[in-house]
N, C-alpha and C positions, 0 to 999 in steps of 0.2 A: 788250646794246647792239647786235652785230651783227645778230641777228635782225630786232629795230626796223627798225634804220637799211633793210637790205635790203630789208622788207617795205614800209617807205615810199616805197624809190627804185619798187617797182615801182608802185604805187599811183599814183605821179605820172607816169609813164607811160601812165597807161590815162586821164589825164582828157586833155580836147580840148582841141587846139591856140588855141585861142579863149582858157583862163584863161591862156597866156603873150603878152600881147599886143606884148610885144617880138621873136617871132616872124618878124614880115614886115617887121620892120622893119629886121635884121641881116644879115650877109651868107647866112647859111644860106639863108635865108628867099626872098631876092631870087634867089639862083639856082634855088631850088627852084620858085619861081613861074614866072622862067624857064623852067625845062626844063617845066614842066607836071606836076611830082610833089610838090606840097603836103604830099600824107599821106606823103609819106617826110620831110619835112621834121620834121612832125608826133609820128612813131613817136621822129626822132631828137635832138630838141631838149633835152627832160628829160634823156635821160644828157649829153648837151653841159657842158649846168648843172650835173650832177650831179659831172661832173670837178672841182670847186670846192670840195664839199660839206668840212666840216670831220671827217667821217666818213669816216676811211682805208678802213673796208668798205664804202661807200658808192662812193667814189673808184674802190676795183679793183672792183664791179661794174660800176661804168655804163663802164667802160676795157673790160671783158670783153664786153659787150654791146655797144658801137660795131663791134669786133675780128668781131663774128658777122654783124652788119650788113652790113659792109665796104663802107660808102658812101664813097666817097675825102671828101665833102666834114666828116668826120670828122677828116681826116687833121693841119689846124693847130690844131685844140683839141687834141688829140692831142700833139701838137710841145709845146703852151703845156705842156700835163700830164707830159712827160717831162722839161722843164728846170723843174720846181717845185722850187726850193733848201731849202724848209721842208718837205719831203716826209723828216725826219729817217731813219724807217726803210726808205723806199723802195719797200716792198712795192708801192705804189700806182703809183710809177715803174717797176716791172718788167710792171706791167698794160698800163699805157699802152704799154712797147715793144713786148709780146706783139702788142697789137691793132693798130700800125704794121703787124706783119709779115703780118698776115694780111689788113688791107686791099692792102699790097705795092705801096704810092706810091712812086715814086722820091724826090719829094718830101723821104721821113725816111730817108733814108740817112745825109746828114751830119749832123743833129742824132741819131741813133744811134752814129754814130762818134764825136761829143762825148762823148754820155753815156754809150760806153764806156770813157772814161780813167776814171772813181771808182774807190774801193777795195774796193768792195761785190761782191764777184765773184758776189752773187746778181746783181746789175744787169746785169753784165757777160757772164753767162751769158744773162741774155734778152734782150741785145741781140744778141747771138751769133744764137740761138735766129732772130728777127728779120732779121734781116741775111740770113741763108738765104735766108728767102721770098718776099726779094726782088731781081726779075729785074735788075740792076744791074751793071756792068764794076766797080763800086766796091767793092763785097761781098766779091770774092773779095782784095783788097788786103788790106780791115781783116782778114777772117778769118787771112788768112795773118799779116797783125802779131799776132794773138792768141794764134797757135801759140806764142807766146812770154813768154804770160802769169805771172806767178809762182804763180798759181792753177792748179793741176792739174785742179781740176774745169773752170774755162776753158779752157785747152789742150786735154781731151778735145769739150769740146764744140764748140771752133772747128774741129777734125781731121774731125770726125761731118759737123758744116754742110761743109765741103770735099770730104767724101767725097759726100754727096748731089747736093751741085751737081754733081762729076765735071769741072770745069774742069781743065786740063791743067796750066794756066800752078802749082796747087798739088802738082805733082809733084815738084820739087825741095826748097820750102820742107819737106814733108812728110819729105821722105827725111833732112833735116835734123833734122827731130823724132824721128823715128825712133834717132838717135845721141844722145841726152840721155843721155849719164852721170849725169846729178843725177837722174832720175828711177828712184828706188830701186826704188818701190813696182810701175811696168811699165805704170800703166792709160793712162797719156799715150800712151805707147810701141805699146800693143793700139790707140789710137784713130788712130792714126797709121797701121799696119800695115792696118786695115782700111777708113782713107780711102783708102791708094794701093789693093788687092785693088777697090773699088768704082769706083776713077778705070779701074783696068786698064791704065795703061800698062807697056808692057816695062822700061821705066827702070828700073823700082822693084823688080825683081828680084833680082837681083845683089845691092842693099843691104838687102833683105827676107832673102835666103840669110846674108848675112851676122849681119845680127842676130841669126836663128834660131840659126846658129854661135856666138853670143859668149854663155859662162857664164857672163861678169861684168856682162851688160848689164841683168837682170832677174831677182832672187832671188825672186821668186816664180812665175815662167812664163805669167803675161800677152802678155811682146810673144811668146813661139812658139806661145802660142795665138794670135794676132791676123796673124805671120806665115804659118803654118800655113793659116788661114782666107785670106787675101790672096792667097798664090801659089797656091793650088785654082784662087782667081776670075780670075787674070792666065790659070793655064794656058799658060805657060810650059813647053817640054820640059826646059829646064835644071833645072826643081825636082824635077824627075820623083825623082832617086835619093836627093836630102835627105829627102824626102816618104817616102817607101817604108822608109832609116833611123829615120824620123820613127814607125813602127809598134812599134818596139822603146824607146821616148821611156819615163821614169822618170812622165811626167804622162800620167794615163787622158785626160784632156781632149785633150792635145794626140796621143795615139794618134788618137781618135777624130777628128779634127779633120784629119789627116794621111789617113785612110780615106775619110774625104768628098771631100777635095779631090783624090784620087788616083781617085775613081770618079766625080765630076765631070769630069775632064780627060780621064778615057777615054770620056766619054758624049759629051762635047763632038765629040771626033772631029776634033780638032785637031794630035795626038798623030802622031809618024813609029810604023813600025812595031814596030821597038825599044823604045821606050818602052811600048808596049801590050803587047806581050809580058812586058815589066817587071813590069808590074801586074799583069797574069794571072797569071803565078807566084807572086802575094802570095796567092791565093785570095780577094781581097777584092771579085771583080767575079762577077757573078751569072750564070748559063749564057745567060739572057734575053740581058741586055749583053751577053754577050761573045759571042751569035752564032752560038753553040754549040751544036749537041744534046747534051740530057739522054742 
């Protein structure tokens, strides 16, 4: 059936705007003749339709081909296909937000923050996902309310979209996430440590060292890998001697991961002199870097 379905949506694609003669007569149409761009109208009407189709693989193709399109006048068929209440397993509502976010209309911001309260933390994850790509003051709100998800796979993913955007105002909510006693497992906690490492503010140092410190904060060593990774990128001189302890670390990962970031922060050339010297005497900086004759 999916194969069908799919090879038919393309199929109706490739015939002329001519056998949809409702076309010129809707609003697509009329702004498209407007602007003077018919044949976009033309390419984008069938998946328009196609948003309807009683065919969920049908549905998430022509949501994924709008999405590549990225004609904003996509953007309220779109809106109509993300609030489809009969869309039981949703796959087809997670298309429609993906292709919100990559058209990037302000437009779907708040009908994405709608159709982030469900239970469906697949939905919840692409709207996340969504919300990112879009240039918005609003985005960076919902994400930081998501840091708070019951869904750990949401919570990493809202932490990732907060680190990419590099907004500041998620530096605190972050460092809050970062203290999650309930989160056993650590991965919240790594997505957390590596959205502040990406934001780069000095804030998040001090409670990045801390976490790194706390043995009861994550029994499998997720967040000192993710703090580890984060204070390299702050570059910070106060991480300088956790870092360098951090070589003698019980986890290969987080050794290695302590080496980078400690030969990062002396390339950077950010470092007082003390601290570089620090580093030198770990042998872990190369005679190149360190400036040195062989």
């Amino acid at each position: 059936m999916k194969k069908n379905t799919i090879t038919g949506l393309k199929e109706v694609t490739t015939n002329n705007a001519n056998n949809c003669p409702e076309l010129l007569n809707d609003g697509i149409g009329c702004n498209a003749k407007a602007e003077g761009n018919i044949e976009d109208a033309r390419r984008m009407h069938p998946f328009i339709i196609a948003l309807k189709d009683e065919h969920e693989e049908v549905r998430i193709a022509a949501a994924e081909a709008l999405g590549e399109i990225g004609d904003t006048r996509a953007v309220e068929p779109l809106i109509a296909a993300l609030n489809d209440k009969d869309d039981i397993y949703e796959a087809a509502l997670c298309a429609a937000a993906c292709a919100l976010g990559k058209i990037g209309d302000a437009r779907a911001v708040e009908p994405l923050i709608a159709a982030y309260k469900t239970e469906n933390d697949d939905l919840c994850e692409a709207v996340i996902e969504a919300l990112a790509m879009i240039d918005d003051v609003r985005t960076v709100e919902a994400l930081i309310a998501a840091l708070q998800n019951e869904h750990e796979e949401v919570r990493i993913a809202a932490a990732e979209a907060l680190g990419e955007i590099g907004d500041t105002r998620a530096v605190e909510p972050l460092i809050a996430a970062l203290n999650d006693k309930d989160d056993i497992y650590g991965a919240a906690l790594w997505g957390a440590a590596c959205a502040l490492g990406k934001i780069g503010d000095a804030r998040a140092v001090e409670p990045l060292i801390a976490a790194f410190n706390d043995e009861d904060i994550d029994i499998y060593g997720s967040a000192l890998w993710g703090a580890a990774w984060a204070l390299g990128e702050i570059g910070d001189t106060r991480a300088v001697e956790l870092l360098i302890a951090a070589l003698k670390n019980e986890h290969k990962i987080v050794r290695k991961l302590a080496a980078k970031a400690l030969v990062k922060m002396y390339r950077d050339g950010n470092l007082n002199e003390h601290s570089k010297k620090r580093i030198l005497a770990e042998g872990i900086i190369s005679t190149e870097d360190s400036g040195q004759e062989s």
